[in-house]
C-alpha positions as CSV (number, residue, x, y, z in Angstrom):
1,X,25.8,88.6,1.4
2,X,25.2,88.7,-2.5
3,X,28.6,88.8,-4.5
4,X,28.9,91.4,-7.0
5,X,30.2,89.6,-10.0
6,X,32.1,92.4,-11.5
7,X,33.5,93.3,-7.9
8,X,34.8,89.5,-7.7
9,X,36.3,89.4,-10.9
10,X,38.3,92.7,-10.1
11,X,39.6,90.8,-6.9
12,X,40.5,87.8,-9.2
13,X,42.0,90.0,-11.9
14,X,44.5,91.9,-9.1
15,X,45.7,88.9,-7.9
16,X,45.9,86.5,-11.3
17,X,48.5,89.9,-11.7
18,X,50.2,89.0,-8.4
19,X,50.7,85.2,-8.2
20,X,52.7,86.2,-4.9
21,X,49.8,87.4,-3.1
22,X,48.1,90.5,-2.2
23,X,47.8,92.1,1.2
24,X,43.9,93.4,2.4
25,X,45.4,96.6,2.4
26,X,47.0,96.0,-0.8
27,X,44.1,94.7,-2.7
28,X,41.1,97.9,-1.2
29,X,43.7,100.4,-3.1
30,X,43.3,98.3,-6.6
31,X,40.1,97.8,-6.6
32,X,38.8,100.6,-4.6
33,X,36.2,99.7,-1.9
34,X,36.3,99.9,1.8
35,X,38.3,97.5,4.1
36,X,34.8,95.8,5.8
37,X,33.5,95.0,2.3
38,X,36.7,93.9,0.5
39,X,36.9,91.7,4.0
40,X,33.6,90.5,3.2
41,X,34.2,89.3,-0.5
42,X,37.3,87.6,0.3
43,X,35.7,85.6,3.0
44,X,33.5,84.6,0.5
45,X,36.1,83.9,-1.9
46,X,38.2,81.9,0.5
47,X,34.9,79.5,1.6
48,X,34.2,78.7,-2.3
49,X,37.2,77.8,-2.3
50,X,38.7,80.6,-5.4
51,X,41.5,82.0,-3.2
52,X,43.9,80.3,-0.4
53,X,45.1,82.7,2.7
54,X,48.5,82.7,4.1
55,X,49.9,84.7,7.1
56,X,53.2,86.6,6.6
57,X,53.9,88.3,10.1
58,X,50.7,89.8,11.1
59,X,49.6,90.7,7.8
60,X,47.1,87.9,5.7
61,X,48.0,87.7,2.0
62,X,45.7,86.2,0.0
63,X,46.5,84.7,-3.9
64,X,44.5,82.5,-6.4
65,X,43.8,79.2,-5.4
66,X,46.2,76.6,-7.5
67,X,43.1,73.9,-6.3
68,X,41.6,72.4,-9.1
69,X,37.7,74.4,-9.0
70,X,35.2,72.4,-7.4
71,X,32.7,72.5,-10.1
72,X,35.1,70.6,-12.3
73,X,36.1,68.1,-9.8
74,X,32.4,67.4,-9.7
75,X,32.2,67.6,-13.3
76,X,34.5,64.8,-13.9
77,X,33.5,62.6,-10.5
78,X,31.8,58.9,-10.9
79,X,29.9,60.0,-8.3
80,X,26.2,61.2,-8.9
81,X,26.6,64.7,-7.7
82,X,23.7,67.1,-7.8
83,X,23.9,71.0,-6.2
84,X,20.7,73.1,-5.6
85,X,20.0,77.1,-4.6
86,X,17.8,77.8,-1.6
87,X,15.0,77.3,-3.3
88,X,15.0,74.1,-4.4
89,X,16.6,75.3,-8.0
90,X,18.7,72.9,-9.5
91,X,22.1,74.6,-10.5
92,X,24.5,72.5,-11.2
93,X,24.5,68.3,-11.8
94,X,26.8,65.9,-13.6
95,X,26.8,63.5,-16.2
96,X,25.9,60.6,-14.1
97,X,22.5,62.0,-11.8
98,X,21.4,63.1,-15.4
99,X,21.8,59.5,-16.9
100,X,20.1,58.1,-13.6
101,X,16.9,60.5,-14.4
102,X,17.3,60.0,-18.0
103,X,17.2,63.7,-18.6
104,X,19.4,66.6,-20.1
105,X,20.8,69.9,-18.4
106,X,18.6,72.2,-20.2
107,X,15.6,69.8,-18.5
108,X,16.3,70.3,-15.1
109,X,19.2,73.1,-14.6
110,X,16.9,76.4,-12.9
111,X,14.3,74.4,-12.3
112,X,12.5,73.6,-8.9
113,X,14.0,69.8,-8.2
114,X,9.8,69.0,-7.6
115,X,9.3,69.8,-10.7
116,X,11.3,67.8,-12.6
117,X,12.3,64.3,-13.2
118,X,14.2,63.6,-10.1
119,X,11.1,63.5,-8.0
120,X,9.6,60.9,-10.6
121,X,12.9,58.2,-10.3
122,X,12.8,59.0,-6.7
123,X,9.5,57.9,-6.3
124,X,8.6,56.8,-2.9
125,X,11.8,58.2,-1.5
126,X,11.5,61.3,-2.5
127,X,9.7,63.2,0.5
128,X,12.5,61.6,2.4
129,X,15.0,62.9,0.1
130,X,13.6,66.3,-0.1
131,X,13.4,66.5,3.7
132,X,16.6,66.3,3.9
133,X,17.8,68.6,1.2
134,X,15.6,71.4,3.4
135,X,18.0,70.0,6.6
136,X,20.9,71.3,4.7
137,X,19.8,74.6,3.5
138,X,19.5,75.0,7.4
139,X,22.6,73.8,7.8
140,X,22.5,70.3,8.8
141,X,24.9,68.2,7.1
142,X,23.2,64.5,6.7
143,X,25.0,61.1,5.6
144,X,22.9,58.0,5.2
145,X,21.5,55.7,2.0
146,X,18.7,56.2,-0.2
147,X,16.6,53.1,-2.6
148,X,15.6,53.2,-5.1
149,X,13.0,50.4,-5.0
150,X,11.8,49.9,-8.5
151,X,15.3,49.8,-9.9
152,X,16.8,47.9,-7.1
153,X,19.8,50.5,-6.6
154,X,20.9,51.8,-3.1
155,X,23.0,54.9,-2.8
156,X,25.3,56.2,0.0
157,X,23.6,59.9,0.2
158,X,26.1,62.6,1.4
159,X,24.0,66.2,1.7
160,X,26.6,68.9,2.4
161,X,25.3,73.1,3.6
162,X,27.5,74.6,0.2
163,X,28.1,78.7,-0.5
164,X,28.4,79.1,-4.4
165,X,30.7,81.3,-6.0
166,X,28.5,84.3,-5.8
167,X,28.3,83.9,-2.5
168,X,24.6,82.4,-2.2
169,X,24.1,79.4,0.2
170,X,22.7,76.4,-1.0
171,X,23.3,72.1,-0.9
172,X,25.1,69.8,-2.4
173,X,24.3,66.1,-3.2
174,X,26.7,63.6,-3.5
175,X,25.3,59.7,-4.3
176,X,27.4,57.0,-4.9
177,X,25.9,53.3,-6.1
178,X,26.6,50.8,-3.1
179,X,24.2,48.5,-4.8
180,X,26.8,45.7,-5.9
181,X,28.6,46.0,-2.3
182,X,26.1,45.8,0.0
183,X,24.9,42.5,-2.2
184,X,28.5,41.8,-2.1
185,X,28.2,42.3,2.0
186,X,24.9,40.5,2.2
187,X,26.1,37.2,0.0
188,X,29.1,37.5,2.8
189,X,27.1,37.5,5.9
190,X,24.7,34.5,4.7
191,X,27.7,32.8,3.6
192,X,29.5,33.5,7.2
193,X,26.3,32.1,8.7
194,X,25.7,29.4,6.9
195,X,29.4,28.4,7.4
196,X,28.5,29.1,11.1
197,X,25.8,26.9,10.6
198,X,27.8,24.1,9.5
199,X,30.6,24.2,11.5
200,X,28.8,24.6,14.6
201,X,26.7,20.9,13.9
202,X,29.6,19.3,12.1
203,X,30.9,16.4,13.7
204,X,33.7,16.8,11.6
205,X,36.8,19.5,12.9
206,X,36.5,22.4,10.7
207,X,38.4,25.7,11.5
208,X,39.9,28.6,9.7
209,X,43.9,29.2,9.9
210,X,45.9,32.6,9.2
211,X,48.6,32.1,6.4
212,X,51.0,32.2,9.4
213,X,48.9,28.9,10.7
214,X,47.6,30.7,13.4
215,X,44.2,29.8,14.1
216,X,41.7,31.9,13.2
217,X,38.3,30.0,13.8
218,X,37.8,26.0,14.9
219,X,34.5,24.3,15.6
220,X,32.9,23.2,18.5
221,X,33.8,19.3,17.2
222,X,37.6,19.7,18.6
223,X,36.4,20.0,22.1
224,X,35.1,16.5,21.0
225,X,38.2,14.9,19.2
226,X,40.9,16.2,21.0
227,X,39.5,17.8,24.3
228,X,40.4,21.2,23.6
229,X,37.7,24.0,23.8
230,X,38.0,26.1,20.6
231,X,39.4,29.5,22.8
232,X,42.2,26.9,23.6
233,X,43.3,26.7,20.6
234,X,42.0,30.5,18.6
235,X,45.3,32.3,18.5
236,X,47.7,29.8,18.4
237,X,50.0,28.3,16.0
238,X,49.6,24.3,14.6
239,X,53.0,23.4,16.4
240,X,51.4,23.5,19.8
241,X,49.0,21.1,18.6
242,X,50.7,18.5,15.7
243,X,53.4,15.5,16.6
244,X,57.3,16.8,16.0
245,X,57.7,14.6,13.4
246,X,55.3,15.7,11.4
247,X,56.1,19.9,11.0
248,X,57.5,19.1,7.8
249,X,54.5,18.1,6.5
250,X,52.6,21.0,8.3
251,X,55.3,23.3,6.2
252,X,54.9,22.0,2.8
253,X,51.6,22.8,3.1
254,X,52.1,26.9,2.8
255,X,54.9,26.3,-0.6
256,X,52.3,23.4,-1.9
257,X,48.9,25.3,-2.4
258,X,48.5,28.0,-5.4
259,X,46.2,29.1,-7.6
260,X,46.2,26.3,-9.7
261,X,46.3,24.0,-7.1
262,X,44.4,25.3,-4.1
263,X,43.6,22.6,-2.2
264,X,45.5,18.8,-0.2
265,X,44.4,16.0,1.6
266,X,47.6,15.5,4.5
267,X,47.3,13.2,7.6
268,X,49.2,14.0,10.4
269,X,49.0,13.0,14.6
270,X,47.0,15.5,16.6
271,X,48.1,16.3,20.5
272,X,45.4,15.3,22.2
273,X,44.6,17.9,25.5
274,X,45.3,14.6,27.8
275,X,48.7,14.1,26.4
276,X,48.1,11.0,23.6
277,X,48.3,11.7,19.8
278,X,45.5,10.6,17.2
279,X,45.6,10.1,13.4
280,X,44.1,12.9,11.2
281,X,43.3,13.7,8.2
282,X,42.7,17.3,7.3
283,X,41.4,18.8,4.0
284,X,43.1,22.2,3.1
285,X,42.0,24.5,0.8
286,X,43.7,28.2,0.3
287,X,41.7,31.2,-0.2
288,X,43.1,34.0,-2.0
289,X,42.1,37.5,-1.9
290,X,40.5,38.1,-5.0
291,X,42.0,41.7,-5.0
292,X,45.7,41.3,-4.7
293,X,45.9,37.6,-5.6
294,X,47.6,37.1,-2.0
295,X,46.9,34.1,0.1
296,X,44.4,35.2,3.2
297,X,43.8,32.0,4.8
298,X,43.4,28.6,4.6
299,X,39.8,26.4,4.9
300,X,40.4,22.9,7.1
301,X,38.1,19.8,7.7
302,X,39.5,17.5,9.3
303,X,38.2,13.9,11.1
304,X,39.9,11.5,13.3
305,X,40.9,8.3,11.1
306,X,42.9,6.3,14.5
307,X,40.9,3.8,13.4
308,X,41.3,4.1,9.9
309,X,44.6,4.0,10.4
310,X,45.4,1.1,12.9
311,X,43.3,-0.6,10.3
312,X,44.8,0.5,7.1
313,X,48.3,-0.2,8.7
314,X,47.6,-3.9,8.7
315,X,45.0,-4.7,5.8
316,X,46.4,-3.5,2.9
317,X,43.8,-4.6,0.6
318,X,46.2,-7.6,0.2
319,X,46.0,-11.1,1.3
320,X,49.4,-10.7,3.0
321,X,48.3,-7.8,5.4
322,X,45.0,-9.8,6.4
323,X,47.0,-12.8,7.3
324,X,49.1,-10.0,9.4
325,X,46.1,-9.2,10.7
326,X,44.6,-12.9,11.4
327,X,47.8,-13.5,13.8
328,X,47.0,-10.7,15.7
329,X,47.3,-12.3,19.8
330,X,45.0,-10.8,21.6
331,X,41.6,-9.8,19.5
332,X,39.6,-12.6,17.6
333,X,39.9,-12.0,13.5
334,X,37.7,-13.3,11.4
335,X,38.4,-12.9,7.6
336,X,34.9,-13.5,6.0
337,X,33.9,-13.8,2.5
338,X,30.6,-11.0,1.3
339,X,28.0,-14.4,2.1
340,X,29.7,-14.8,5.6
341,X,32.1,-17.8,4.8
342,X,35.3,-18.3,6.8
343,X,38.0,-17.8,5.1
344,X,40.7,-17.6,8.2
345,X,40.6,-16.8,11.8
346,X,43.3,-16.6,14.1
347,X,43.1,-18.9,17.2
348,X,41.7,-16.4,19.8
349,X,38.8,-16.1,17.1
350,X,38.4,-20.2,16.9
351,X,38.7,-20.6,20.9
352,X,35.7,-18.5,21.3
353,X,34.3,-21.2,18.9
354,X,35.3,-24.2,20.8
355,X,37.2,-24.9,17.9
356,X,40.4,-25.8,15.7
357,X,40.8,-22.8,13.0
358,X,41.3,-25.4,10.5
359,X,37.8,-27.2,11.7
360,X,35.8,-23.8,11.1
361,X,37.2,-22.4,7.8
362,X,34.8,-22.7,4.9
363,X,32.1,-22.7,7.0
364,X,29.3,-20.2,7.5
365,X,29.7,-17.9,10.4
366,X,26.1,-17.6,11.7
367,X,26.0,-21.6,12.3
368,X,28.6,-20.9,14.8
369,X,26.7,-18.4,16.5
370,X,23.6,-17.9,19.0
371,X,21.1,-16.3,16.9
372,X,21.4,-13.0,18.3
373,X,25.1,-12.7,17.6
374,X,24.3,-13.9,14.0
375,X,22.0,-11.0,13.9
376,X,24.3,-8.6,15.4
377,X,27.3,-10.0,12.3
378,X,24.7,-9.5,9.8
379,X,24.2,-5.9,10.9
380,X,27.7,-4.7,11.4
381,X,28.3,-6.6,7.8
382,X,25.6,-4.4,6.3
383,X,26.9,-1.5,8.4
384,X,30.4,-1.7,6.9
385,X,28.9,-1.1,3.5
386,X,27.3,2.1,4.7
387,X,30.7,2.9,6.4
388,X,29.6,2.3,9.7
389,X,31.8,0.5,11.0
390,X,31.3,-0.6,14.7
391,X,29.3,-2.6,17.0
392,X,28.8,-3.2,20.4
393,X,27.4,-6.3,21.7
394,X,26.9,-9.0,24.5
395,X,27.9,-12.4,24.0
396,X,24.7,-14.3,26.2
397,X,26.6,-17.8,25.7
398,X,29.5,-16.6,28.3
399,X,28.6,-12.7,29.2
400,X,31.1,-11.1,27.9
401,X,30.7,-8.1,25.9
402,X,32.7,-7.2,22.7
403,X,33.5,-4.0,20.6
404,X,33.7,-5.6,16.8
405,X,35.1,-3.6,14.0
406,X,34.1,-4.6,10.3
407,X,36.8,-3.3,7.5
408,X,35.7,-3.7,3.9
409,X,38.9,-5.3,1.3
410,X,38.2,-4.4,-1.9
411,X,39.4,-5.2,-5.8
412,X,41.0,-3.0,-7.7
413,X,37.3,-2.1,-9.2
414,X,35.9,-1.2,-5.6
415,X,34.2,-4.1,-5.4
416,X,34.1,-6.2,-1.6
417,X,35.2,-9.4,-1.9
418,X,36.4,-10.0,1.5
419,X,35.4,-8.6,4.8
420,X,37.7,-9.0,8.1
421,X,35.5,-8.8,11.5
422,X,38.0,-7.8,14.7
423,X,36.0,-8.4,18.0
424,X,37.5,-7.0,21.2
425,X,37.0,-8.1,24.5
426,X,36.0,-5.0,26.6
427,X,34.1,-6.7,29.4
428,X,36.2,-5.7,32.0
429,X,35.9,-2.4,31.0
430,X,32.2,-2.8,31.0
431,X,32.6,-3.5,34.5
432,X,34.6,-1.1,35.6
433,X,31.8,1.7,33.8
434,X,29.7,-0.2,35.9
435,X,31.3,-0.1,39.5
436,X,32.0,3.5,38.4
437,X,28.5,4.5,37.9
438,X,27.2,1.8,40.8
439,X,29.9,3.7,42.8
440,X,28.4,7.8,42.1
441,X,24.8,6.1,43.0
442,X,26.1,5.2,46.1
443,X,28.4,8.5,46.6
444,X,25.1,9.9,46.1
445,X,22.9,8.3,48.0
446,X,24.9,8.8,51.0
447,X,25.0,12.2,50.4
448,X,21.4,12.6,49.8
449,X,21.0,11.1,52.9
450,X,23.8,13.2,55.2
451,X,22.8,15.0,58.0
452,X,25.6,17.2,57.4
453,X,24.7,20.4,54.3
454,X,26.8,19.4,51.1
455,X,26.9,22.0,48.1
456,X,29.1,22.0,45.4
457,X,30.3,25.4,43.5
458,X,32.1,25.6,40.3
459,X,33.5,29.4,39.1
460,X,31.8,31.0,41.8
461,X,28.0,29.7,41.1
462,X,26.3,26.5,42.9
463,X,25.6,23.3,40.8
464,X,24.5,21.4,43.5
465,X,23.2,20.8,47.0
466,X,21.8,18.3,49.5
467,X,18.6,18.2,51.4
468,X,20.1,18.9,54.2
469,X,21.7,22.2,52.3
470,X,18.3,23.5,51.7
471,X,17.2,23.0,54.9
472,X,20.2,25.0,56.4
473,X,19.3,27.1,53.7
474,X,15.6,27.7,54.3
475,X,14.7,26.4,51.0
476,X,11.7,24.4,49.8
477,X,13.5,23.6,46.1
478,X,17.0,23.4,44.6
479,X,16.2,25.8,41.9
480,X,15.9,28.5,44.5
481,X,19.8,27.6,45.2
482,X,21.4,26.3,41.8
483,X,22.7,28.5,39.5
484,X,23.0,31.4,42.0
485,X,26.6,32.9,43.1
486,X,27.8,31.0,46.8
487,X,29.1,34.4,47.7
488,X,25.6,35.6,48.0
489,X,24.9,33.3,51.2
490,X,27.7,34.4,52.8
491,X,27.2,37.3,55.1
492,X,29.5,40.3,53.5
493,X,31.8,40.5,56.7
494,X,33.0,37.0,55.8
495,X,33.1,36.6,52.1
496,X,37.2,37.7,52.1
497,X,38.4,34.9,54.2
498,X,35.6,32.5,51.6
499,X,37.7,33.9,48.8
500,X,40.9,33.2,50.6
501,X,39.9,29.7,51.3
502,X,38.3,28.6,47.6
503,X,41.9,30.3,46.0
504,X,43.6,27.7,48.4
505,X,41.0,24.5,47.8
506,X,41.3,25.2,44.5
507,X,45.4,25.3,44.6
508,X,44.8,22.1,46.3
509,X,45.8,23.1,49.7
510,X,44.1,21.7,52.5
511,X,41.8,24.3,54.7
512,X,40.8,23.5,58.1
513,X,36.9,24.5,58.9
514,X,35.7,27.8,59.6
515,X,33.4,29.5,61.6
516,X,30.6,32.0,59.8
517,X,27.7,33.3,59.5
518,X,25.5,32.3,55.9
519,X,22.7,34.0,54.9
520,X,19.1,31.6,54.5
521,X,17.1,32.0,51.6
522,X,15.0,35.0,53.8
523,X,17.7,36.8,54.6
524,X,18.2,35.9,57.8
525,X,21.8,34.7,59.1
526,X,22.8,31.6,60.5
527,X,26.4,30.3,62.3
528,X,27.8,27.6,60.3
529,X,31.1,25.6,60.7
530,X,32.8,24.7,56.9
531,X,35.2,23.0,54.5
532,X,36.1,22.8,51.4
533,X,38.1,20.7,49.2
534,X,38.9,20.6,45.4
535,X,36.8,17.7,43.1
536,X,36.8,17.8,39.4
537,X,33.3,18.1,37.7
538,X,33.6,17.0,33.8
539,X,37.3,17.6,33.8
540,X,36.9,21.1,35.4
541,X,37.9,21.5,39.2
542,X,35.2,22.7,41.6
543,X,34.8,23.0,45.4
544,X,33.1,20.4,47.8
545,X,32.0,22.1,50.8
546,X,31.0,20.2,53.7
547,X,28.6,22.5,56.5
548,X,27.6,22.0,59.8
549,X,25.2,24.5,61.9
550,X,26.8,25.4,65.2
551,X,23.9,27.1,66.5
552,X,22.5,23.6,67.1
553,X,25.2,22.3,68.2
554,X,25.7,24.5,70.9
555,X,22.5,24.5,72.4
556,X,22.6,20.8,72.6
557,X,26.1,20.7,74.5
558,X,24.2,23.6,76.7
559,X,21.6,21.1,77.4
560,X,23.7,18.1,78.3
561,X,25.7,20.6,80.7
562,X,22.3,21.8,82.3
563,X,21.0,17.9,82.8
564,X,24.2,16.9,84.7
C-alpha cells in the first residue's frame, strides 16, 4: 500500500498534539477516514518505525516514536550504508559509500544503481552484489562479504528487505570495512601456525601459561624431558609440576614482569613423571593485551640444564672449583689446557693411565692414548666449542666403555683457556642394555616359536601376534590382525565376560583361563581356552593373552580313549 503523504502527516500532527497517545478509534475521528485504512497507515507507520504501540486494557494506543529516525542514525553511521526502491533507484546513501565511489548525492540519488558509479568500483563483484540486492526486494535478508579486488578492501555486506516511510518496499545496504581485521586474523593464524610449527619440532619445552599459571599450551618436547604427555599437564597449575622449594621463585615471576620489563631467565627443579626432579631453565616473556594493557599470558622455553648445573656447581670458572672437581672419587677428571696439555687429574684419571698424577701432568694427552681415543678427545674438544658437549666411546685397551663430558672455563673475555674432560665408567650399564635387549630376542624367539597363540592388545586394539595366532586365526599376514579391535574376534555372546576379564588383568588381578568361542579371519568360530595378564608396553600397561584351541585338544584325548 502507497502512503498518502498528507494523510500521514495528519496522523503525525494528531498525535505530536497528544504525546499520551491516541486510541484507533480516537485518531479515525481527527483525521476522518475509515477504521481498515487508518489501520492500514498505522501499520505502516509502526514498521518504519515513526510511531511505537502500547496496549492499555484491550485498546492499542499509539504515540510518536521518541526513537531517534532511522535515516539519521544512518546518516551519522561509520558504516557504508546505501538504501534503494524496487527498482534499483538509489534513495538514500551516506557520507561514507559516496566517498568509496568518489561521487556526490546529486550523482547517484534517483538513479538506477547500474547506472552509476557503484557498478564501476564494484567491478567484478558487482553481478554478485546486484544479485543479491534483487534477493532482498524478494525478501531474502543476506549477510556475507564482498572484495573489492583492485582496492584490496573487503566488506561485511548486510542486505536487509526495508518499507520506507511512504510505505514502499525496498533494501537496505549496510557495508562495513573488515579489511584491517581479517589481515589482523590472517597475520594471527600464520603466526599461530608457525608457532605450531616450531613448538611441535623444538627440542626445547615451549608452552603457553594462563596469568593464573595454568597451562594453556606445552610442546610435544615435555613428553621427552620430563615424561609427561602435554594433556598431562594442559589445565594444570605449575605447583603440580615445580620442587617446594622453589614456588617462591615461581611467584615472583607474576609481580616481576611489566611492561617495561616483559621478560626473565629463572631456573628451577622440574618433577619429573617418574618421581626425580631435573634442573631448568625457563625463558618467560608476558604478553599483554594490547587493548586493555592487562597481562593475557605468559610465553615459556625452557631446556633441561642437569648437566649444566652438576657442572656449573663445581667449575666455577675458577681454579678452586676445578681442583673441587679433580678430587672428584669415582669419575676420572682431566683438567686440560686448549693444545691438550695436562694440567691436573685426579687419581682415578691417572690409574686408567698406569700412572702417578704427578708423572703425567704437563704432558700431552693423546700420547697417553690408543689412537682412537686420541681421536675421540680431539672430537669431543672440538665438540665443546660447538656446545656439544658429550661423547660416548669404547676404551679397546681394557673394553670398557665411557660417557665423557667436556666443559669449556673461560676468562673473563670468553676466551677458553682451560678445558676439564669427566669420563664416566658406564660399562656395566652397557651390559646390562645388552642382556636386556639379548633377553627380548630371546623372549621373542620363544614366542615366535610357541605352539601355543600369543597376542598382545593395548586400549582395546592388537599390536601384536605370533605365528601360531595367525594360524588359529586363519591368517596368512599380521597386517590382516594388527591394528584391528580384539573384541572383533570374539564371538558377541562372549565379549562381556572378555571385558570383565581385561578390567581385572589390567587392575592387576589374576584371571584363571576361559573357555570361548573366537571368530577366524573368515568368520567362522573356533573354541579356544585363554589368559591374560597385564605387561607394560613403552610405559603403558597392555594385556598378554596366552590361547590354546580346545577343539584339538579334544579330539586328540578322544583318540587316545578310542586306541585303548
Amino acid at each position: 500500500m502507497v502512503l498518502k503523504r498528507e494523510i500521514t502527516f495528519q496522523i503525525n500532527d494528531i498525535l505530536k498534539k497528544n504525546p499520551q497517545g491516541m486510541s484507533i478509534t480516537e485518531i479515525v475521528k481527527a483525521v476522518s477516514i475509515n477504521r481498515n485504512t487508518a489501520g492500514r497507515y498505522l501499520e505502516n507507520l509502526l514498521v518504519s518505525g515513526q510511531l511505537e504501540m502500547r496496549r492499555f486494557g484491550m485498546a492499542k494506543i499509539y504515540m510518536l516514536s521518541q526513537r531517534v529516525p532511522f535515516s539519521a542514525v544512518l546518516s551519522i553511521s561509520s558504516e557504508l550504508v546505501i538504501q534503494l526502491d524496487g527498482n534499483l533507484r538509489i534513495i538514500f546513501t551516506n557520507e561514507p559509500f559516496l566517498d568509496l565511489i568518489g561521487a556526490d548525492e546529486k550523482d547517484i540519488l534517483g538513479k538506477n544503481i547500474e547506472y552509476t558509479s557503484v557498478a564501476t568500483v564494484f567491478e567484478d563483484t558487482f553481478p554478485f552484489f546486484i544479485g543479491k540486492i534483487q534477493e532482498g526486494l524478494n525478501g531474502k535478508e543476506w549477510s556475507g562479504e564482498v572484495a573489492l579486488s583492485a582496492r584490496d578492501i573487503l566488506f561485511s555486506c548486510r542486505i536487509a528487505p526495508t518499507v520506507f516511510d511512504d510505505g514502499h518496499k525496498g533494501v537496505s545496504v549496510i557495508l562495513e570495512d573488515i579489511t584491517s581485521r581479517k589481515k589482523a586474523e590472517q597475520q594471527m593464524e600464520e603466526s599461530e601456525r608457525q608457532f605450531r610449527l616450531l613448538a611441535e619440532n623444538s627440542l626445547d619445552m615451549i608452552g603457553r601459561i594462563r596469568p593464573d599459571f595454568t597451562h594453556l599450551y606445552v610442546s610435544p618436547a615435555y613428553k621427552t624431558t620430563l615424561g609427561f604427555l602435554p594433556e598431562e599437564i594442559i589445565g594444570k597449575r605449575w605447583e603440580g609440576f615445580i620442587h617446594p622449594e622453589d614456588f617462591p621463585i615461581m611467584e615472583s615471576v607474576g609481580t616481576a614482569l611489566t611492561h617495561q620489563n616483559s621478560s626473565a631467565t629463572i631456573r628451577v627443579r622440574a618433577k619429573h613423571k617418574d618421581g626425580h626432579y631435573i634442573w631448568i631453565e625457563s625463558r618467560v616473556r608476558a604478553i599483554f593485551d594490547e587493548k586493555t594493557g592487562e597481562l593475557s599470558e605468559y610465553y615459556v622455553v625452557t631446556r633441561d640444564i642437569t648437566e649444566r648445573k652438576r657442572i656449573e656447581e663445581v667449575l666455577r670458572e675458577s681454579e678452586a672449583t676445578a681442583r673441587a672437581l679433580i678430587n672428584a672419587p669415582t669419575d676420572s677428571v682431566i683438567l686440560l689446557d686448549p693444545l691438550g696439555i695436562i694440567l691436573a687429574l685426579n687419581e682415578t684419571a691417572a690409574g686408567r693411565f698406569g700412572k702417578r698424577s704427578d708423572e703425567v701432568v704437563g704432558i700431552l694427552v693423546d700420547d697417553l692414548l690408543p689412537k682412537e681415543v686420541a681421536r675421540s678427545r680431539r672430537l669431543l674438544i672440538s665438540q665443546v666449542l660447538e656446545k656439544k658437549k658429550m661423547v660416548r666411546f669404547e676404551d679397546k685397551r681394557d673394553g670398557k666403555w665411557y660417557d665423557t663430558v667436556a666443559y669449556p672455563i673461560t676468562s673473563g673475555a670468553g676466551e677458553v683457556i682451560k678445558i676439564a674432560i669427566i669420563a664416566r665408567d658406564i660399562t656395566e650399564r652397557k651390559k646390562a642394555e645388552k642382556a636386556l635387549i639379548q633377553s627380548e630376542q630371546r623372549y621373542r624367539q620363544l614366542v615366535d616359536i610357541s605352539p601355543d597363540a600369543v597376542l598382545l592388545h593395548m586400549e582395546g586394539k592388537i599390536v601384536f601376534i605370533n605365528p601360531a595366532a595367525l594360524n588359529l586365526l586363519g591368517a596368512s599376514h599380521s597386517a590382516e590382525i594388527i591394528g584391528k579391535k580384539v573384541l572383533d574376534f570374539i564371538q558377541p555372546e562372549f565379549r562381556a565376560a572378555v571385558m570383565k576379564n581385561i578390567e581385572k588383568d589390567l587392575g592387576g588381578e589374576i584371571t584363571p583361563s576361559m573357555e570361548l568361542h573366537m571368530l577366524r579371519v573368515d568368520g567362522t568360530s573356533v573354541i579356544v581356552e585363554g589368559r591374560g595378564v597385564r605387561t607394560f608396553i613403552d610405559g603403558k600397561p597392555a594385556i598378554q593373552v596366552a590361547i590354546r584351541e580346545l577343539h584339538c585338544a579334544r579330539i586328540g584325548r578322544n583318540s587316545i580313549q578310542h586306541r585303548g
